[in-house]
C-alpha positions, 0 to 999 in steps of 0.5 A: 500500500502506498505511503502518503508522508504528512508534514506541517507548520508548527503553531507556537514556540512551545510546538517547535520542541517537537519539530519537524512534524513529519507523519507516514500513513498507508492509504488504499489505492483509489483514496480521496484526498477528503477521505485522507483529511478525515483521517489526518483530523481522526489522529489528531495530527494537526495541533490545536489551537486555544480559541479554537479557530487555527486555519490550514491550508492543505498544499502540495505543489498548489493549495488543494484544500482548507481545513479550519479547527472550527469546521466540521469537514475541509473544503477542497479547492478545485485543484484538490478536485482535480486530483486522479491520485493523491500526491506522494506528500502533502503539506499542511501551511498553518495560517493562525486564526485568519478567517477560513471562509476568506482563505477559501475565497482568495484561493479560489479566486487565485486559482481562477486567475492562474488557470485563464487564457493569458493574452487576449485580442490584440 
């Protein structure tokens, strides 16, 4: 079974002493990328926040989805949409306490941007 490697931002100082945060988990061919943030949210690896509103943004070459310590479900990003397989690592950019619902809409509105026609009648 293929190994997914898991890596993360830290929070505070205080979750430096366990730096780097690097995880493995097995994945079934065919898993979704929704499917592996349920299961990185059941081990309980990204850290919590008190205040309860840490903001991440799931990357691998590009920002594939956000998860939000106050939400119940991640929101995929189109190119986490676009996946036909997971990538072989991902990584989870800790964004503090910024408004995940705004994270979502710049990063939609990026993606929007970068995959448009560039040039135009000239």
């Amino acid at each position: 079974m293929p190994q997914l490697h898991l890596t993360r931002d830290s929070v505070a100082a205080g979750d430096d002493i366990q730096a780097p945060h690097r995880k493995r988990i097995t994945v079934v061919a065919g898993t979704s990328l929704s499917e592996v943030l349920a299961e990185v949210r059941r081990l309980g690896y990204l850290a919590m926040i008190s205040g309860d509103k840490a903001t991440w943004v799931v990357e691998a070459s590009v920002p594939l989805a956000v998860v939000a310590q106050q939400w119940e479900a991640p929101v995929i990003l189109p190119a986490g949409a676009a996946l036909s397989e997971l990538p072989s690592e991902l990584h989870f950019r800790y964004l503090a306490q910024e408004d995940p619902s705004q994270v979502v809409a710049s990063l939609c509105v990026q993606d929007e941007h970068n995959s448009s026609p560039q040039g135009g009648p000239g």
